[in-house]
BALOBA-1460 file (C-alpha; in Angstrom, 3 decimals):
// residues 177
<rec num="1" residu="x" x="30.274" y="-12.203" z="32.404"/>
<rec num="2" residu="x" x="33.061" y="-10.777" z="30.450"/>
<rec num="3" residu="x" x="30.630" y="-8.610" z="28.465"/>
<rec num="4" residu="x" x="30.008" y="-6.793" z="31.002"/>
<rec num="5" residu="x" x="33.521" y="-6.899" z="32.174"/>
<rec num="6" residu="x" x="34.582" y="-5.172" z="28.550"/>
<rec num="7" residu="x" x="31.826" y="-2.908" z="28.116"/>
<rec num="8" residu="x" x="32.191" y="-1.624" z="31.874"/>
<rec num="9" residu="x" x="36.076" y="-0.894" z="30.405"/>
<rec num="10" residu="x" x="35.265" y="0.674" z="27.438"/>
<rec num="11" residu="x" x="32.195" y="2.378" z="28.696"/>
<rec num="12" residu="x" x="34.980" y="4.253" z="30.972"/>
<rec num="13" residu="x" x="37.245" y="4.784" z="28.509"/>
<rec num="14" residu="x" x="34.583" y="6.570" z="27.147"/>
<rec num="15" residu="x" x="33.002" y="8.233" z="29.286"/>
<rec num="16" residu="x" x="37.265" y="9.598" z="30.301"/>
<rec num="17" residu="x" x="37.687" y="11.197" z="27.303"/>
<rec num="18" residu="x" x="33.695" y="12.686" z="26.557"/>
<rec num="19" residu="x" x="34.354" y="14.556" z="29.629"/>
<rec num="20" residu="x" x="37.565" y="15.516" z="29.533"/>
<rec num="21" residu="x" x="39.677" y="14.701" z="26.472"/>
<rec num="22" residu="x" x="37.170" y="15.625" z="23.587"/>
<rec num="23" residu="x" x="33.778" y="17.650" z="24.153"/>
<rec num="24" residu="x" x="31.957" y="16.382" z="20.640"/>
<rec num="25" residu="x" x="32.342" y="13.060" z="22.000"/>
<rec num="26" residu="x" x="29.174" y="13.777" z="24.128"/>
<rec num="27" residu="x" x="27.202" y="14.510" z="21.582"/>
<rec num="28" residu="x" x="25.069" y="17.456" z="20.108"/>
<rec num="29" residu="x" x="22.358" y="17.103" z="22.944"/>
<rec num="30" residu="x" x="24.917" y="15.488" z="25.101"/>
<rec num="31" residu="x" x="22.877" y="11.974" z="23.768"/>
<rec num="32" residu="x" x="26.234" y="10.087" z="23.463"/>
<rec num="33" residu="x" x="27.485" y="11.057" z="27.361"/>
<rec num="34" residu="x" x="23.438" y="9.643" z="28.200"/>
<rec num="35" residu="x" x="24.446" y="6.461" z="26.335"/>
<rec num="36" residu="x" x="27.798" y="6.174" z="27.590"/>
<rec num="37" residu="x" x="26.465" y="6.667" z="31.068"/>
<rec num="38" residu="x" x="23.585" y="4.076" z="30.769"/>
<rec num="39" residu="x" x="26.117" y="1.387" z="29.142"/>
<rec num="40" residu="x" x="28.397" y="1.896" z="32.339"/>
<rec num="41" residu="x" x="25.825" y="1.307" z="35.024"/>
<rec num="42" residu="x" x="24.184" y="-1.425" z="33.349"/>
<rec num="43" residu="x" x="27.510" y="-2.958" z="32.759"/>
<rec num="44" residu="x" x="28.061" y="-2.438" z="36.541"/>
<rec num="45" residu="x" x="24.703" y="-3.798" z="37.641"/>
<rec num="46" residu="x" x="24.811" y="-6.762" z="35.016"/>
<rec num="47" residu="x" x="28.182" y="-7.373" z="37.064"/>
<rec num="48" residu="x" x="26.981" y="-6.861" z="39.959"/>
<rec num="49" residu="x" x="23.731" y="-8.719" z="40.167"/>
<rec num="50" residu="x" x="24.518" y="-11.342" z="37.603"/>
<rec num="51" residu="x" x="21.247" y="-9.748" z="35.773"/>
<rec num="52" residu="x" x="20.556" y="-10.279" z="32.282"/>
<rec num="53" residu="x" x="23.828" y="-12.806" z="31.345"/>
<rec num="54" residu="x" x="21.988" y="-14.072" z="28.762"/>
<rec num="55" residu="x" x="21.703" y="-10.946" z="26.955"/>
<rec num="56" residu="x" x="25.161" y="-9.161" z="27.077"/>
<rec num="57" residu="x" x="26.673" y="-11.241" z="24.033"/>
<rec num="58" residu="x" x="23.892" y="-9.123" z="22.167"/>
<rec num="59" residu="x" x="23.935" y="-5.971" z="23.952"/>
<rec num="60" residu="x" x="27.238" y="-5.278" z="25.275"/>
<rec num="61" residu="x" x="29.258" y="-6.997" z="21.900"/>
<rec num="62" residu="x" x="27.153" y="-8.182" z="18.915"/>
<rec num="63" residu="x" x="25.601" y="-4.727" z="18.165"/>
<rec num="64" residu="x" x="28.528" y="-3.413" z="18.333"/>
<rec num="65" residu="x" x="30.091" y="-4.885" z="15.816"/>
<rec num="66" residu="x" x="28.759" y="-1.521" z="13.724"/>
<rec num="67" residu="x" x="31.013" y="0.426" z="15.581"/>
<rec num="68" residu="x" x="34.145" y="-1.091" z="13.924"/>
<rec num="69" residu="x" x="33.440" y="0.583" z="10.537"/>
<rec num="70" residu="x" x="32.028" y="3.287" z="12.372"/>
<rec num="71" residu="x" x="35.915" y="4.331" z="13.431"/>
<rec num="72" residu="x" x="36.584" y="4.789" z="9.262"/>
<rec num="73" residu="x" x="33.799" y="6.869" z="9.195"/>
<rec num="74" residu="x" x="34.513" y="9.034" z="11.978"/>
<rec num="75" residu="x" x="38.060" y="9.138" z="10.115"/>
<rec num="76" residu="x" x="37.029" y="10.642" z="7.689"/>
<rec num="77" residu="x" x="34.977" y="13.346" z="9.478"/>
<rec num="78" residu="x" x="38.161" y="14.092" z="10.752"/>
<rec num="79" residu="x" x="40.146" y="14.504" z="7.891"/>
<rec num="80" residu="x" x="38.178" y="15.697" z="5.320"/>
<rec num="81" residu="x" x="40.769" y="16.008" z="2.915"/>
<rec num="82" residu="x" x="41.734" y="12.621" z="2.842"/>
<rec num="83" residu="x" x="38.204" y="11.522" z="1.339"/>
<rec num="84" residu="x" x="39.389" y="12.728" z="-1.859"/>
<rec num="85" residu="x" x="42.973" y="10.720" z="-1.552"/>
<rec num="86" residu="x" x="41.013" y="7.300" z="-0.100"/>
<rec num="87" residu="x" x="37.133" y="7.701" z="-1.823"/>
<rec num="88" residu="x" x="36.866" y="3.526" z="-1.690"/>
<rec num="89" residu="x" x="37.856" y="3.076" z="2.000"/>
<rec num="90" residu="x" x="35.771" y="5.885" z="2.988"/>
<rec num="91" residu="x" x="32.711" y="4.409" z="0.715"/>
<rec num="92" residu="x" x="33.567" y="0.556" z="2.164"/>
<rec num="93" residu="x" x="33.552" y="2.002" z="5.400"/>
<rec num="94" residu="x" x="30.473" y="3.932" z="5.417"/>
<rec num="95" residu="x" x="28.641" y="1.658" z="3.471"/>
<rec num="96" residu="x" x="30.275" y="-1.561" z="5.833"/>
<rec num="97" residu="x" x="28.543" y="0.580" z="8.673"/>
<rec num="98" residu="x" x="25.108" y="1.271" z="7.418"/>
<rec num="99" residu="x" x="24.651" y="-1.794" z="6.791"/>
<rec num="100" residu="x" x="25.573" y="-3.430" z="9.965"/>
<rec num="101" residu="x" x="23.947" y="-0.525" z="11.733"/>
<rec num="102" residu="x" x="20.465" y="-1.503" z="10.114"/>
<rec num="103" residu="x" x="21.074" y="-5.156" z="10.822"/>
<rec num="104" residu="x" x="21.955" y="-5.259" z="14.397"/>
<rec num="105" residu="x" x="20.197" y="-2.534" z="15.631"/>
<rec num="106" residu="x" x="17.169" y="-2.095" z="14.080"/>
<rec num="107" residu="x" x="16.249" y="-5.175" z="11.955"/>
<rec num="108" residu="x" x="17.580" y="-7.413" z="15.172"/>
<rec num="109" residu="x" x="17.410" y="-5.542" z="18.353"/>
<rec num="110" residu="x" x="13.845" y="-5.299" z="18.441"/>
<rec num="111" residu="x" x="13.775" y="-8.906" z="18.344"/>
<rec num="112" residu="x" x="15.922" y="-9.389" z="21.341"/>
<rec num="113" residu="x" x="14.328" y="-5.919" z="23.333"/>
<rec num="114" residu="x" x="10.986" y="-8.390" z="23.142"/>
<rec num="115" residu="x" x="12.600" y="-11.817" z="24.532"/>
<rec num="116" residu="x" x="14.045" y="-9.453" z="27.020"/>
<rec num="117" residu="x" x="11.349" y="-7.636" z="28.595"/>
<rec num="118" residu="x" x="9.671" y="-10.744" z="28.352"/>
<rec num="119" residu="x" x="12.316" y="-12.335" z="30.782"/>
<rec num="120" residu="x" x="12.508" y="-9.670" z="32.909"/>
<rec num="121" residu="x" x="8.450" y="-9.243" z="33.533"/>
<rec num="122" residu="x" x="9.205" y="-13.047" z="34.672"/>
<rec num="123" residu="x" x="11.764" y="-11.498" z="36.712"/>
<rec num="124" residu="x" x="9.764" y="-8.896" z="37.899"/>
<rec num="125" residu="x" x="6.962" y="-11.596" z="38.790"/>
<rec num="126" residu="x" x="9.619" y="-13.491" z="40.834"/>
<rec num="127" residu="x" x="10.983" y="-10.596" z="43.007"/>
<rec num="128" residu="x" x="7.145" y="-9.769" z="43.635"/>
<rec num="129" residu="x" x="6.434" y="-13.204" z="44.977"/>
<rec num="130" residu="x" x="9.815" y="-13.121" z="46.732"/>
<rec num="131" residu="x" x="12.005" y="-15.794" z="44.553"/>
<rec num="132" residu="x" x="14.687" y="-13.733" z="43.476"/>
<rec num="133" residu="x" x="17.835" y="-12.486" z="44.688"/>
<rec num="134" residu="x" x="17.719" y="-9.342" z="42.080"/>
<rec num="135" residu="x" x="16.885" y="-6.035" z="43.308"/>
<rec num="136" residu="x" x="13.815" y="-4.664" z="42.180"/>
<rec num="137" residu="x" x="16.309" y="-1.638" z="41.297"/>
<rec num="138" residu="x" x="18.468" y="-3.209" z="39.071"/>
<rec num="139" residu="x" x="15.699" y="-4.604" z="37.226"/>
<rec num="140" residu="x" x="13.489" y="-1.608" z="36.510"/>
<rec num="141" residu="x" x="17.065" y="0.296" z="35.717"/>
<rec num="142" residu="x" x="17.839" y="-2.242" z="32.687"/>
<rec num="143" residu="x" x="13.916" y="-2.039" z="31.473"/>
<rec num="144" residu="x" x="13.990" y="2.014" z="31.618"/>
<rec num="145" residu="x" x="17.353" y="2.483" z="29.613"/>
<rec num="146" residu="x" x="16.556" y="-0.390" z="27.237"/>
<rec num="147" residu="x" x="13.687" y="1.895" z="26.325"/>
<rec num="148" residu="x" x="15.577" y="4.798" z="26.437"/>
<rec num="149" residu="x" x="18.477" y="3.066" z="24.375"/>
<rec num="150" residu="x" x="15.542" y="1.741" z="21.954"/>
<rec num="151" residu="x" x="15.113" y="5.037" z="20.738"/>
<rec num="152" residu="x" x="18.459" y="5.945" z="20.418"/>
<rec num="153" residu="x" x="19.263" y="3.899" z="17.949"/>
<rec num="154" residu="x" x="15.765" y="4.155" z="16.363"/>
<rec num="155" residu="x" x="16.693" y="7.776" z="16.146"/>
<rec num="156" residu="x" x="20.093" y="7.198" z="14.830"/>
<rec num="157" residu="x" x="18.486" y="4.499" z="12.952"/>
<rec num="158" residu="x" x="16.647" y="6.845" z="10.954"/>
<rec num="159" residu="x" x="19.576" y="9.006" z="9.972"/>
<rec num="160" residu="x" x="21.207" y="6.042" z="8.526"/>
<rec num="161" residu="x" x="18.399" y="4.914" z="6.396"/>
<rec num="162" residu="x" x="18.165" y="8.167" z="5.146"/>
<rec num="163" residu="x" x="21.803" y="8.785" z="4.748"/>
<rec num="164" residu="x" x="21.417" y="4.794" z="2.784"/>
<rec num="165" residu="x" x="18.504" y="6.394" z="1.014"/>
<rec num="166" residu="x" x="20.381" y="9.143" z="-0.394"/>
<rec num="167" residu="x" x="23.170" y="7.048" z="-1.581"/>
<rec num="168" residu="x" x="20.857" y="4.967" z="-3.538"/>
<rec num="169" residu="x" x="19.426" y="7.819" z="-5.235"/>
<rec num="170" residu="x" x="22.812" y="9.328" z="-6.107"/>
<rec num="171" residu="x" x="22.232" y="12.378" z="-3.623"/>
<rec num="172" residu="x" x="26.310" y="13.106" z="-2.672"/>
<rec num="173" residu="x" x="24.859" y="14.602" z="0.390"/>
<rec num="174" residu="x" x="25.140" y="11.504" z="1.977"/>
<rec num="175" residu="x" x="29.037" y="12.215" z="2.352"/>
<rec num="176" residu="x" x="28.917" y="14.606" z="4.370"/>
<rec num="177" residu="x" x="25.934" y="13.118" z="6.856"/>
């Protein structure tokens, strides 16, 4: 599925430069080298195993359609002192992100995280009673790091709102979040 095909690149593109190009990349906690890592090998066994098709238009590109506004953000982390020179591309941009972020992956993923793990205890059934061609393995690796990705962006989720919250109440704070 070319999903998986693209995510598998980017994921180690990624993964390249969080280990040796650019250590923040990885995260405070190193969360962002855990997601990186999980997007790869689910990308590999989605590939692999021809597991969970269905889903990777969702997973591996729809959500991150946050990410594109996400680059003007991290932009102007970067270079601070442009904020000042560009205030309405850094407020499109962080606003453009938020709002996707919410959308995608916390309004809508849960949505999808249901119909999934509702396939895959079907799947689950089938490898039990010996009708499937998917490994056990693969299976149980998608259902752990969709939970574990669940409350990533839940986490990240809540930062946003609160970061959306503060905006909306005219705390400047926001900026610099």
């Amino acid at each position: 599925h070319p999903g998986y095909v693209c995510m598998c690149g980017f994921q180690m593109y990624e993964l390249f430069c969080a280990l040796f190009l650019e250590p923040s990349l990885r995260g405070r906690n190193n969360e962002m080298l855990a997601h990186h890592i999980m997007a790869f090998t689910l990308s590999v066994l989605g590939m692999t195993y021809s597991y969970a098709y269905y889903y990777s238009p969702f997973f591996m590109g729809i959500i991150e359609l946050s990410s594109v506004p996400l680059v003007t953000v991290d932009f102007f982390k970067d270079f601070k002192q442009l904020r000042p020179k560009y205030p309405l591309i850094n407020e499109v941009g962080r606003t453009a992100f938020a709002i996707l972020f919410v959308f995608f992956r916390i309004l809508y993923w849960p949505i999808v995280t249901l119909q999934f793990w509702q396939d895959s205890m079907h799947e689950l059934s089938d490898i039990a009673a010996g009708d499937s061609a998917i490994p056990l393995g693969c299976v149980l690796t998608f259902l752990v790091s969709n939970l574990l990705l669940t409350a990533m962006q839940a986490y990240w989720g809540s930062l946003v709102v609160k970061a959306l919250a503060q905006k909306l109440l005219g705390d400047e704070s926001h900026k610099d979040a």
